[in-house]
N, C-alpha and C positions, 0 to 999 in steps of 0.2 A: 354351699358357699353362697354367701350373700352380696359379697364384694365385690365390686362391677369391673368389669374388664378392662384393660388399657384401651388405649385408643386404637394403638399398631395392633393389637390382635385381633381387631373388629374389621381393621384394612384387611388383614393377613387372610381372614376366615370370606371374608365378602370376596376377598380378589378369587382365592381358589373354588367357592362357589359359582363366582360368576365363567369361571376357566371351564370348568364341570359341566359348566349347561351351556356352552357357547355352540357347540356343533348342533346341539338339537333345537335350538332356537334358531341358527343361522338354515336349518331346513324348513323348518316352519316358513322362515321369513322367503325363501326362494318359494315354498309351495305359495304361497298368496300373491306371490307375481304368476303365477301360472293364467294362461289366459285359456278359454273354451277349448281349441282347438288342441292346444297341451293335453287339456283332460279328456278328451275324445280320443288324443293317440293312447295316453296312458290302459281306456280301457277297450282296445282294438281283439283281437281276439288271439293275441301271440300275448298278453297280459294273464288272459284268464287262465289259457294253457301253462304257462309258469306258477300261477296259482296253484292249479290243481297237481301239477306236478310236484311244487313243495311239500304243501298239505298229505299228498297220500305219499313219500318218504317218512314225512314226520309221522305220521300215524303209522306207518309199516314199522319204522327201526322203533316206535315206542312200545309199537305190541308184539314185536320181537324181543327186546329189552327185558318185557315184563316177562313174557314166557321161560326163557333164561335163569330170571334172576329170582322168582318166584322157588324153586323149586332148591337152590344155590343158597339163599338165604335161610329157609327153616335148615339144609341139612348144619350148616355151621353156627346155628344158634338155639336150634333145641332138639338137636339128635347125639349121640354118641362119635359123630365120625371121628375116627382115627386123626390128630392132627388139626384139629378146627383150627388153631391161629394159624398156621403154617397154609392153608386153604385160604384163609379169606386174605394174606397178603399178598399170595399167587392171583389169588381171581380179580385184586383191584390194581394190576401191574399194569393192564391195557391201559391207564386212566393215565398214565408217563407218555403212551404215544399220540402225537399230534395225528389229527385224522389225518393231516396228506402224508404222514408216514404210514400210514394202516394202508393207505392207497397204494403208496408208492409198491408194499412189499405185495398185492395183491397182482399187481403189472408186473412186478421183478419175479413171480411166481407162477403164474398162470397170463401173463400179457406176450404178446407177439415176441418171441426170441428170449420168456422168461426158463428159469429154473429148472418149470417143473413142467413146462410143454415138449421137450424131445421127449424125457422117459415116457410122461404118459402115453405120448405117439405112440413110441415105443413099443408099450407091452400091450397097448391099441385099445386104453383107455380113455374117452371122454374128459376134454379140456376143459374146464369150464369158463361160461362167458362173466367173464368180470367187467366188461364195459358197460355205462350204460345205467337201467335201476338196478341190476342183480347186484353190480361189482356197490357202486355207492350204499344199497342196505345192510352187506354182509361187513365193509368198514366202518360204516355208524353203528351198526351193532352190537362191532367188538369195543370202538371205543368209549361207547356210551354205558355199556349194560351196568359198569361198576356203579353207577349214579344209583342205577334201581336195585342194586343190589344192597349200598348203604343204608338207602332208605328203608328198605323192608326189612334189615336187620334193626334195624334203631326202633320199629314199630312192633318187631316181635318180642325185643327184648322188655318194652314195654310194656306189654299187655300182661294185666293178671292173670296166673294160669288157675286159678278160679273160676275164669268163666267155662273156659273148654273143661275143666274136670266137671262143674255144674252140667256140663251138656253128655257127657260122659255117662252120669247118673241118671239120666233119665233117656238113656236107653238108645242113644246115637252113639253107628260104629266111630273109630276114630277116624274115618275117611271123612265118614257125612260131618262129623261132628269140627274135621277141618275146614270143609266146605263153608260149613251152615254159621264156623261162630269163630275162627280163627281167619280168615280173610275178609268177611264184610268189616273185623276189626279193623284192616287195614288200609280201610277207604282213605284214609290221610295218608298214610305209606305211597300209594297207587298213586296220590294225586302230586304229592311231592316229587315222586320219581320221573313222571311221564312230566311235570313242568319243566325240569330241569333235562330228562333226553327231548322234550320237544322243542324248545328252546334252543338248545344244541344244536340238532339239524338245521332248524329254521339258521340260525349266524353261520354255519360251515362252509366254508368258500374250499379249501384243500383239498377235500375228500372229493368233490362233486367235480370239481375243475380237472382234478385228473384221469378223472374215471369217466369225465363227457357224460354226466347227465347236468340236464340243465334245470337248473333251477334261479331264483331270483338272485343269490350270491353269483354265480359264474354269468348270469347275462350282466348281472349289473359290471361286473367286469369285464366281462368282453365287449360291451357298448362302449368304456368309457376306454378301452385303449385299440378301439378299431374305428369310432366312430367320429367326428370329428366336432360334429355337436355333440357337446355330450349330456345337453338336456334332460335327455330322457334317460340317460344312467340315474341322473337326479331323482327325477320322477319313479326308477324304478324303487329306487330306496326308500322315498317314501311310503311307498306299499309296503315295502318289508317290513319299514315300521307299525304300519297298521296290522300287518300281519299280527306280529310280535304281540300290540297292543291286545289283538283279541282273543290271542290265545291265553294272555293274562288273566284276561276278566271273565274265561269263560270254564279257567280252573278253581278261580274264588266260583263261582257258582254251580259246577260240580261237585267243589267239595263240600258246601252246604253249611249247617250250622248245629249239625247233631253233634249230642256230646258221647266223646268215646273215652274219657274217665271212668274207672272205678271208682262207685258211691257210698259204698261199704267205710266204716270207721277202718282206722288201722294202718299200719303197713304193709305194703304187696309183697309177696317170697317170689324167691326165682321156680322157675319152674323144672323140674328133674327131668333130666336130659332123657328121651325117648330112643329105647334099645333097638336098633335096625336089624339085629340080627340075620338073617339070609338077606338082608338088603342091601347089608354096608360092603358087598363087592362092587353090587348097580352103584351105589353111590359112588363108591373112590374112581368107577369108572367114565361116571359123569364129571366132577370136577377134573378128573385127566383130562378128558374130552376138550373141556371148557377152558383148559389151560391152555393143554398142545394146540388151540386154535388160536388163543390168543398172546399166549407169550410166548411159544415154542415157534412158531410157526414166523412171526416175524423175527426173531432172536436165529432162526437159522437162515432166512433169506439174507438177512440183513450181514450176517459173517459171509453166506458164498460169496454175496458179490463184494463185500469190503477185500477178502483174500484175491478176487478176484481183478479188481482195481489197483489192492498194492503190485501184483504182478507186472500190472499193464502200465504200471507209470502213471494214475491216472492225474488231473488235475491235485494241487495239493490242496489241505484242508484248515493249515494252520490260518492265513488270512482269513477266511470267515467265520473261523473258532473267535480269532481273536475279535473281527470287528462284532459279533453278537456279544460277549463277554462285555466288550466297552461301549455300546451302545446300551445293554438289559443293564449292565455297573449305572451308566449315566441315569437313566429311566427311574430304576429303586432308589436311589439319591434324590433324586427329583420329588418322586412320589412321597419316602417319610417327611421329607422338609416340608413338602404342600401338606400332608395328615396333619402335622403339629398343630397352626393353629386350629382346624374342626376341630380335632378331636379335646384341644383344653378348653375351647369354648362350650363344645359341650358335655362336659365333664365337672372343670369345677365353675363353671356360669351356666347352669342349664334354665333354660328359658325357650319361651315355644321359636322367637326368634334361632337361635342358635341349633337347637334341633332340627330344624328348617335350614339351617345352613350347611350341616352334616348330613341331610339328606340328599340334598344339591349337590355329594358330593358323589352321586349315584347314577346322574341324569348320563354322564359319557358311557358308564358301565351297562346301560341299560339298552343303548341300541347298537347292532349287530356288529360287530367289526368290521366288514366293508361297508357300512353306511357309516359308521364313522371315519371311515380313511376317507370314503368317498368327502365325504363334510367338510375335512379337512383341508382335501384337497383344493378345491374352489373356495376356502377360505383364504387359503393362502394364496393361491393367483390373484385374487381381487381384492383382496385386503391387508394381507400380509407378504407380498411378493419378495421384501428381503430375508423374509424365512423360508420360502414354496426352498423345495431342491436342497434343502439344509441339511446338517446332522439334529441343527436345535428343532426343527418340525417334526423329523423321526420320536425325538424323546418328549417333544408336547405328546404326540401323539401319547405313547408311553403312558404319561403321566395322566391324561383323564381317561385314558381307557383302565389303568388301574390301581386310578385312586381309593378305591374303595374297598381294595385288599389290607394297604395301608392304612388307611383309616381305623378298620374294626378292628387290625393287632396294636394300632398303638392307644387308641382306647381304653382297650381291652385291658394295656396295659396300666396304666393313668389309671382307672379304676379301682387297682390293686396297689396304688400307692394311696398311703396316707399324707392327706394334705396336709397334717400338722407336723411333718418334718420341716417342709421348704418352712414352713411359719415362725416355728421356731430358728431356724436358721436366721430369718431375717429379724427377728427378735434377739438376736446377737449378734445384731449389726452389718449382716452380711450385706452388701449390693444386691438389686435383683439380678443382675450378671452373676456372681457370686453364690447365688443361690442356686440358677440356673447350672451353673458349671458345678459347684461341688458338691450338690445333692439331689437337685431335678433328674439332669442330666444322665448320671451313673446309676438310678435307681429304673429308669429307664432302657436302658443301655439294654438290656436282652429283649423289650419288647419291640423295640426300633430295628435293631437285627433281624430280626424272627418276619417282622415284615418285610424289611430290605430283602431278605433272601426270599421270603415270598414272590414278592413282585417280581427278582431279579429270574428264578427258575422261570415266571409266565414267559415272561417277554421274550426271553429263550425261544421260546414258541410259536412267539405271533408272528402272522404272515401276510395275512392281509394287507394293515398299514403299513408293514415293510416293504412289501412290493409296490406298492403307491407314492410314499411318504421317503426312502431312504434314496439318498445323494446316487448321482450317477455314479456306477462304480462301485458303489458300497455293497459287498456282498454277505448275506451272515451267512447261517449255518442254514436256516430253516426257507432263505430265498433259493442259497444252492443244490437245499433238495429237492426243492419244488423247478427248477428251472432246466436242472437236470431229467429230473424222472420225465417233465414234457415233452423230452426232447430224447425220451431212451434212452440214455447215458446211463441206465442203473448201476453200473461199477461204480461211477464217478460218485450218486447218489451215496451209495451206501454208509462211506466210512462219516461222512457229518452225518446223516444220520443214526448211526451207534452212536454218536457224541449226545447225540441232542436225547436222545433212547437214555441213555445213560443219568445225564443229569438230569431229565425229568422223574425220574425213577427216585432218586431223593426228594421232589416234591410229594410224588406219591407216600412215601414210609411216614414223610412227617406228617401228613394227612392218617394214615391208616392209624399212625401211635396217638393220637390224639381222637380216636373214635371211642365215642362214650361207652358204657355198662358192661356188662360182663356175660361171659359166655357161661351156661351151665357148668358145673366141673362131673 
């Protein structure tokens, strides 16, 4: 398209770029008011200790992660097992649970006055300590490992199996031969998986806050609602952000610039599923394993104390069903309407400008969710005060934490239209209202959905900016599990979270049904 854009869509696309980068400019801009003394507290020696203490979670649950899902992925993509799709829907169900749900059912399990602490007493078996780094590795573990598990299925189903039969031929058992030339394939699998669970840990405030290990998300929280300057909550989030930044730049140079294509002319074949025979028991008894830890395990905590709550009368669940539903409702509304103009900017006006402005539309999504509520928050006391304590500051928030889900589906979708409908259209007279409405619009119409209900399942979720950013009073589903479980109340916990269990659980399917290539048959 050569045809230059209107004027309002250059307003439309600049306003929600500039919406997009407001919070990480507006920390920038606090960090440069910092004076000496500021950056002397920042690096005092309870800084470094939060350092280290992030850093080696992050690196514990990634090489937990990998260990897990290393072994889960070849059996469901090039072995025989009994059931492969049936397996790899099971083993990416964890990815439906919010970490402070994976928390909560490890306290309602094994925490003071949990589940499963009289029997063990009982038969005078060893309770385990879930407080602390055990309890916070063994829930980032379960909630993350799906991450490393897609990835390393998407890089085995890639790989020609020409190379391993090549290695095969020249006299490597199939062990060495998986060692030596089916995993170093997968140096990009590795790197993709551990960015996205390192990543993960590093933003996690739920998991960590319940379980009392400290890391830079729960102090950064506890500073800013115990402290009264809250400066140096500021200050800690900027670190986060550095954090964050270097663990970016230091997976681009990990991962290198070796090429891992086949150079061979041709087309690649699948590769013939590998017969486990005396195996495939070990195996269906590892993914049981892998299951009953991860979805069985909170799928029964989560019903004793729900049964256990309907008994007791506990709190009802219908108000914070409903105020999440109408706040995630307001949020996804919010979010497709901001995507529209990026995404026809850059779609049918692609220019390095416009590209740059859909990029912009990344900058919220890119720093951690309590530095961005944090962000938020002191923007709205000092600049925005008739919004601070709003419903509208909840769904800002919303909207630049995830603009960029709506963004790449309505593209995505836009892509897949042809621009010579609307033209024609208008070549028949139509208004561009008219065009809009009776042939833009509706041709559109599932990939605006697809996002809406994208966005609308996250926000479900989030808890961060909620706890920070919603109105007094406003309670959802994913504040009252977290306010509950801090407080012991797991009855009360339970039943929102089976709700919130439940519909994240449709975010997962539409994720699983939409994962690329095919398993051996």
């Amino acid at each position: 398209m050569t045809r230059r854009a209107p004027w309002w869509l250059w307003v439309a696309g600049v306003a929600m770029a500039a919406l997009a980068l407001l919070p990480a400019v507006y920390l920038v801009v606090r960090a440069s008011d910092a004076d000496a003394d500021t950056w002397r507290l920042l690096l005092r020696d309870r800084t470094w200790g939060l350092l280290w203490r992030t850093l080696g979670l992050a690196g514990a649950v990634t090489a937990c992660a990998a260990a897990v899902s290393l072994p889960l992925a070849w059996l469901t993509s090039r072995t025989d097992l009994p059931g492969r799709r049936a397996w790899v829907v099971l083993l990416c169900v964890p990815l439906a649970l919010p970490t402070f749900v994976s928390g909560y059912v490890l306290l309602a399990a094994f925490g003071t006055g949990g589940a499963l602490e009289e029997p063990l007493s009982r038969w005078g078996l060893p309770v385990p300590s879930v407080y602390g780094f055990p309890g916070a590795l063994l829930a980032l573990t379960v909630s993350t490992y799906p991450y490393f598990l897609l990835a390393l299925r998407a890089g085995l189903q890639a790989q020609d199996p020409a190379w391993l039969e090549g290695a095969r031929s020249l006299g490597l058992t199939p062990a060495r031969a998986f060692w030596r030339v089916t995993v170093p394939l997968l140096r990009p699998a590795f790197a993709s998986g551990a960015l996205l669970v390192g990543l993960y840990v590093l933003s996690d405030f739920g998991a960590v806050a319940l379980l009392q290990y400290d890391t830079f998300s729960r102090a950064i929280y506890v500073q800013y609602e115990g402290a009264y300057d809250r400066t140096y909550a500021a200050r800690l989030g900027l670190a986060l952000v550095v954090v964050t930044v270097a663990v970016l730049v230091l997976e681009v140079r990990l991962r290198g610039r070796a090429g891992y294509h086949r150079s061979a002319k041709g087309a690649s074949r699948a590769a013939s599923p590998v017969r486990l025979g005396r195996w495939r028991v070990p195996a269906l008894l590892l993914c049981g394993a892998v299951v009953a830890l991860g979805v069985g395990l909170p799928v029964g905590v989560l019903v004793f104390w729900g049964v256990r709550g309907l008994s007791g009368a506990e709190a009802p669940v219908l108000g914070p069903a409903l105020n999440s539903v109408f706040a995630s409702a307001l949020g996804a509304v919010a979010a497709v309407l901001g995507a529209l103009p990026l995404a026809f900017l850059a779609v049918r006006h692609p220019g390095r400008l416009t590209v740059a402005l859909e990029r912009a539309a990344y900058g919220g999504y890119a720093l951690p969710p309590i530095v961005l509520a944090l962000s938020l928050v002191f923007l709205g006391v000092q600049a925005l005060p008739f919004l601070y304590g709003t419903l509208a500051m909840l769904v800002l928030a919303y909207l630049v934490r995830f603009l960029p889900q709506a963004v790449g589906v309505t593209r995505s979708s836009l892509l897949q239209l042809n621009p010579h409908l609307p033209e024609a259209a208008a070549s028949l007279g139509q208004p561009p209202s008219g065009v809009l409405r009776r042939v833009t619009a509706p041709l559109l119409r599932p990939g605006l959905l697809a996002g809406a209900a994208l966005v609308f399942l996250t926000a479900m979720k989030e808890l961060p900016a909620t706890l920070l950013l919603a109105p007094i009073g406003f309670e959802t589903l994913a504040t009252r599990v977290w306010s509950a479980t801090a407080e012991g109340r797991f009855a009360e916990a339970a039943l929102p979270a089976l709700v919130l269990l439940a519909v994240s659980t449709l975010g997962v399917g539409l994720l699983v049904s939409q994962e690329g290539g095919s398993t051996p048959s």
